[in-house]
C-alpha positions in Angstrom: 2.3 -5.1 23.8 2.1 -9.0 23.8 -0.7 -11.4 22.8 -0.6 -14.6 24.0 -2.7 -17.2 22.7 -3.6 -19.7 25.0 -4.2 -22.8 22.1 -0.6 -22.6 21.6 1.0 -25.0 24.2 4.6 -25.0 22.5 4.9 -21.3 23.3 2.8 -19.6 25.1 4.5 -16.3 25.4 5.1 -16.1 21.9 4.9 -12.1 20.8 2.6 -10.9 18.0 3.6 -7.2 18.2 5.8 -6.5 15.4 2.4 -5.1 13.6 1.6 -2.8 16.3 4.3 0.8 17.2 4.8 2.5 19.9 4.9 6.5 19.3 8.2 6.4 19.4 8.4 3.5 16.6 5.8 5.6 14.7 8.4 8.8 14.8 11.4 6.8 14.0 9.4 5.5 11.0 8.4 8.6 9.8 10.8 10.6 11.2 8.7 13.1 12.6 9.1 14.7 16.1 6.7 14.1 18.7 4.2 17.2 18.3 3.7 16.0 14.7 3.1 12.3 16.0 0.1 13.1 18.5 -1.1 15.9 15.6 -1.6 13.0 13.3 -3.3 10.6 16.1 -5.3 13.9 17.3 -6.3 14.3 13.4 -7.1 11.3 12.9 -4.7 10.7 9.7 -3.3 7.7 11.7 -5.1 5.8 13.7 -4.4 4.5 16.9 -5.7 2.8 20.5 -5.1 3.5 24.3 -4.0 1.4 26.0 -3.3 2.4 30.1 -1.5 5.9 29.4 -0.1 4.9 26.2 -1.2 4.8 22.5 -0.4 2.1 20.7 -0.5 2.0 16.3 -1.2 -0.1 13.9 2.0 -0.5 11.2 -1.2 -0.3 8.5 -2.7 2.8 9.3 1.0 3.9 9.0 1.6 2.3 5.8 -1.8 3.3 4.9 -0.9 7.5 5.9 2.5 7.0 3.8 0.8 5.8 0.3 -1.5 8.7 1.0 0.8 11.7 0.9 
């Protein structure tokens, strides 16, 4: 995912997604399988966004499940 801001006229396809995974990134980060990635979005213990056919995570809530357990 890439956010573009359109003040920026020195780059304007600068990326801002380091702060938002993939479900992959999420499983490589906790390395977890996929069934256990989509239980915790399912759950609710991570939180997450659609966007098209994919779900997209915020690092945080990551962070945020890992200091909880």
């Amino acid at each position: 995912m890439s956010i573009i801001l359109e003040n920026d006229c020195s780059d304007k396809h600068r990326r801002y997604d380091e702060d938002v995974l993939t479900i992959r990134e999420m499983m490589d980060m906790l390395a977890i399988g996929k069934n256990t990635a989509y239980k915790l979005i399912r759950e609710g213990k991570v939180k997450s966004f659609r966007l098209g056919n994919s779900y997209k995570i915020l690092r945080k809530s990551v962070k945020e499940y890992i200091y909880s357990h």
